[in-house]
Short mmCIF file of the C-alpha atoms (twelve columns), coordinates in Angstrom:
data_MODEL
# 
_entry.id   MODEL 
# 
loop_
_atom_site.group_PDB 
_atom_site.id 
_atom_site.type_symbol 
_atom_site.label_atom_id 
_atom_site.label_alt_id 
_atom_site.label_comp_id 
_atom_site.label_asym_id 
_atom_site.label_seq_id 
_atom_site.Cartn_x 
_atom_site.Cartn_y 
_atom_site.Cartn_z 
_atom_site.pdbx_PDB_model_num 
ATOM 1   C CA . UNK A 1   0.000  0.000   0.000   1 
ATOM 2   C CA . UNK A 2   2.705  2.444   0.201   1 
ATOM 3   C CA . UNK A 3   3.419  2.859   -3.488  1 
ATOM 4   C CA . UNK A 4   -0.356 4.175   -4.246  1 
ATOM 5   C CA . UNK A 5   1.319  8.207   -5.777  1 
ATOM 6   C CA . UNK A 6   1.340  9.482   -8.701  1 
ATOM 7   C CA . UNK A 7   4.050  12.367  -9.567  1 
ATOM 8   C CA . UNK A 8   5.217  13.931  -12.803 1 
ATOM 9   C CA . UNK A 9   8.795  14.624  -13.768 1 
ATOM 10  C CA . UNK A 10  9.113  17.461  -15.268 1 
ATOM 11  C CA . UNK A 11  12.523 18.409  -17.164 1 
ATOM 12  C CA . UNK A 12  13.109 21.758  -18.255 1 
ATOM 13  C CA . UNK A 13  13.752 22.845  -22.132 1 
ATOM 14  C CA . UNK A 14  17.387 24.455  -22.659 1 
ATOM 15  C CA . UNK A 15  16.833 28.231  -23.880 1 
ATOM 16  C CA . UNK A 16  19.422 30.535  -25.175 1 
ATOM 17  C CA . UNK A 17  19.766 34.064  -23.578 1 
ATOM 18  C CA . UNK A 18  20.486 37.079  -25.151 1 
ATOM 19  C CA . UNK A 19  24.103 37.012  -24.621 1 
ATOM 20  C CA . UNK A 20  24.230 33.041  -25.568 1 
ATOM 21  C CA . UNK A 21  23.898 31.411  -22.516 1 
ATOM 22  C CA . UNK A 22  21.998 28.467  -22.508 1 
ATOM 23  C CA . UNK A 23  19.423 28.429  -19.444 1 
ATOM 24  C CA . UNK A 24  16.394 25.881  -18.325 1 
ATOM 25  C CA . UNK A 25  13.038 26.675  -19.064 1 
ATOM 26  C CA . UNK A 26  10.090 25.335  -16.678 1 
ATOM 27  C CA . UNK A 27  7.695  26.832  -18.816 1 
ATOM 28  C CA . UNK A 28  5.586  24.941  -21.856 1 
ATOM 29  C CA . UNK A 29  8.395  23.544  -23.223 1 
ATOM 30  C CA . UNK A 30  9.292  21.447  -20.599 1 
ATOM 31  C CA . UNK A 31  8.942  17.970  -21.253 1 
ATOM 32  C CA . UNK A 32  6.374  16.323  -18.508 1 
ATOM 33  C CA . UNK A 33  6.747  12.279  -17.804 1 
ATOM 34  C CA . UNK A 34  3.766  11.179  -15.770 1 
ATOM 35  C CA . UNK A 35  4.618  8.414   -13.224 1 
ATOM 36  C CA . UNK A 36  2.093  5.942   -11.199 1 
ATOM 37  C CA . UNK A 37  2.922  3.672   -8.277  1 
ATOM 38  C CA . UNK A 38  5.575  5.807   -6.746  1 
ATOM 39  C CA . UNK A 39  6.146  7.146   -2.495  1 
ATOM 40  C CA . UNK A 40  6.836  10.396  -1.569  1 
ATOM 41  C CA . UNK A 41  7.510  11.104  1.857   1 
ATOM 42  C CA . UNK A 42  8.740  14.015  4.355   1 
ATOM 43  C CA . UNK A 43  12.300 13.693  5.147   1 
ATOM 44  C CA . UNK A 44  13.972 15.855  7.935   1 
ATOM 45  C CA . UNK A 45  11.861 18.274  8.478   1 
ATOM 46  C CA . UNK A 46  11.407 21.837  7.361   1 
ATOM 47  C CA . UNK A 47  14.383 24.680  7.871   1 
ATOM 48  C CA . UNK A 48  13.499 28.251  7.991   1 
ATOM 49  C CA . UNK A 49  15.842 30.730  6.651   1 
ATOM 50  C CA . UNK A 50  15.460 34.229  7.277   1 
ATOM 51  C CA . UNK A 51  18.540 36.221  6.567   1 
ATOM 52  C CA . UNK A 52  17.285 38.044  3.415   1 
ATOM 53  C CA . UNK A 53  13.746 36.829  3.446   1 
ATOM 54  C CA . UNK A 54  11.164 34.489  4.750   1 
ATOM 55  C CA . UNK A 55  11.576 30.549  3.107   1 
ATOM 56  C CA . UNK A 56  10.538 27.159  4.595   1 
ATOM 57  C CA . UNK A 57  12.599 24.605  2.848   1 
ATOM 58  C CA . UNK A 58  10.972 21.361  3.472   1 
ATOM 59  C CA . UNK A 59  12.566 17.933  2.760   1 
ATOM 60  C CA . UNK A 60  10.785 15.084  0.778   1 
ATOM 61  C CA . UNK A 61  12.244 11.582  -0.408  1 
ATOM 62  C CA . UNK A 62  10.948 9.708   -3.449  1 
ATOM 63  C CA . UNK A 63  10.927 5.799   -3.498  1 
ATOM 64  C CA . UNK A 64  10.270 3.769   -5.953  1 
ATOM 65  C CA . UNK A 65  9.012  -0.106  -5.760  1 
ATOM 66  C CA . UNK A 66  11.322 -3.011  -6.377  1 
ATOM 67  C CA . UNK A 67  11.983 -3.211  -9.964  1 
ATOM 68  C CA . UNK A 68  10.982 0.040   -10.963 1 
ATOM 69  C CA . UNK A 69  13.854 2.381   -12.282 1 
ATOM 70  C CA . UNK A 70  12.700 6.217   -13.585 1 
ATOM 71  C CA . UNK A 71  14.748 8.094   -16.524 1 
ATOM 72  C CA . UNK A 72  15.093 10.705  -13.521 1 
ATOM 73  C CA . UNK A 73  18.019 13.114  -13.059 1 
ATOM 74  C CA . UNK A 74  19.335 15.629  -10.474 1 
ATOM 75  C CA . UNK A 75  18.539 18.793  -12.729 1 
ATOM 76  C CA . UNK A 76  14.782 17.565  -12.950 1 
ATOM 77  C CA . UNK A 77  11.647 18.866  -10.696 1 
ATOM 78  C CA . UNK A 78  8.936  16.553  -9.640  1 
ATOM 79  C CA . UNK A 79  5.279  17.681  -9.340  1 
ATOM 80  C CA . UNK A 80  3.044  16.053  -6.622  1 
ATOM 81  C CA . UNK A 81  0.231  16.540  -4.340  1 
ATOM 82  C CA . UNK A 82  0.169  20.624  -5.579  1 
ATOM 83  C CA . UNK A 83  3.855  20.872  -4.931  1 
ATOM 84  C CA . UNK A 84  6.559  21.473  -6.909  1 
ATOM 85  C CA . UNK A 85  10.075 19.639  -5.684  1 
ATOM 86  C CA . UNK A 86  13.231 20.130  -6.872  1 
ATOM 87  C CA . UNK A 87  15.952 16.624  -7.028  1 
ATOM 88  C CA . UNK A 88  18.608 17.833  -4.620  1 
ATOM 89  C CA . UNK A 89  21.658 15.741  -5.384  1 
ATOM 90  C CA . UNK A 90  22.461 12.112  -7.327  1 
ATOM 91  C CA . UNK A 91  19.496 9.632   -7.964  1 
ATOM 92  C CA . UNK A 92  20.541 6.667   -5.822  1 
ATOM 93  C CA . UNK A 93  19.602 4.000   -7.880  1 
ATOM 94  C CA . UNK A 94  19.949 0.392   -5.553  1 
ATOM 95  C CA . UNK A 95  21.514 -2.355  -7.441  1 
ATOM 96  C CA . UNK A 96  19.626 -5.668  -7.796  1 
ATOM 97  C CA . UNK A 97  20.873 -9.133  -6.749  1 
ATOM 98  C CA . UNK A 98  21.862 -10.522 -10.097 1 
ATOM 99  C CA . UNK A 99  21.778 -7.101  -11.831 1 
ATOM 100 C CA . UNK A 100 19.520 -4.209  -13.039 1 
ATOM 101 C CA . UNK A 101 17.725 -1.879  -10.505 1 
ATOM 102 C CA . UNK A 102 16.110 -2.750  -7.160  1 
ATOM 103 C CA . UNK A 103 14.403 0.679   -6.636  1 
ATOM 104 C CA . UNK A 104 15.455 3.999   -6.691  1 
ATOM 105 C CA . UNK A 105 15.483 7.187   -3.822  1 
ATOM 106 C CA . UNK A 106 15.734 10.887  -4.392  1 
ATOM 107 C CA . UNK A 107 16.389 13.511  -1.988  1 
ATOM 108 C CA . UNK A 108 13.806 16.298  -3.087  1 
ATOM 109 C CA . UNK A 109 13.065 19.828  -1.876  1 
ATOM 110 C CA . UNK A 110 10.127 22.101  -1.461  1 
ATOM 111 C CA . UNK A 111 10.835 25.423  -1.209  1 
ATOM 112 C CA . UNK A 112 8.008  28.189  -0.414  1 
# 
């Protein structure tokens, strides 16, 4: 029962600026993978930062089932339950007994 979510991975398009810098863009030419039978849970907490302004950064985690490996990388954003969450570091991906993937876990981040 825990691997009942649905997210969507969204990966930015690669824009060039005005002085030829290539830079992501979240906006409708992102390409969007939708994903079933995934877990995302909170992960250590939220931290408040308040130097130059008010932001909650809240941790997630994203599992994934035995078996189940995602095209997911650390410059990609994952949509789910109304948030948006950002991959914060490498994509562990667990090897398997005799090869392959056993699952996968992603730190993510919510930031408000």
């Amino acid at each position: 029962m825990l691997f009942l979510q649905s997210i969507t991975i969204v990966r930015p398009a690669t824009v060039t600026d005005e002085y030829g810098n290539e830079q992501d863009d979240w906006g409708p030419g992102a390409t969007r993978i939708p994903v079933d039978g995934v877990n995302v849970q909170p992960q250590g907490g939220s931290v408040e930062d308040t130097d130059d302004r008010q932001v909650t950064v809240t941790g997630w985690r994203l599992y994934t089932p035995r078996r189940m490996d995602l095209d997911l990388r650390e410059t990609d954003r994952i949509e789910s339950d109304g948030m948006t969450l950002q991959v914060t570091g490498e994509v562990a991906r667990w090897p398997a007994p005799g090869g392959g993937v056993h699952h996968i876990e992603a730190d993510l981040k919510e930031v408000d």
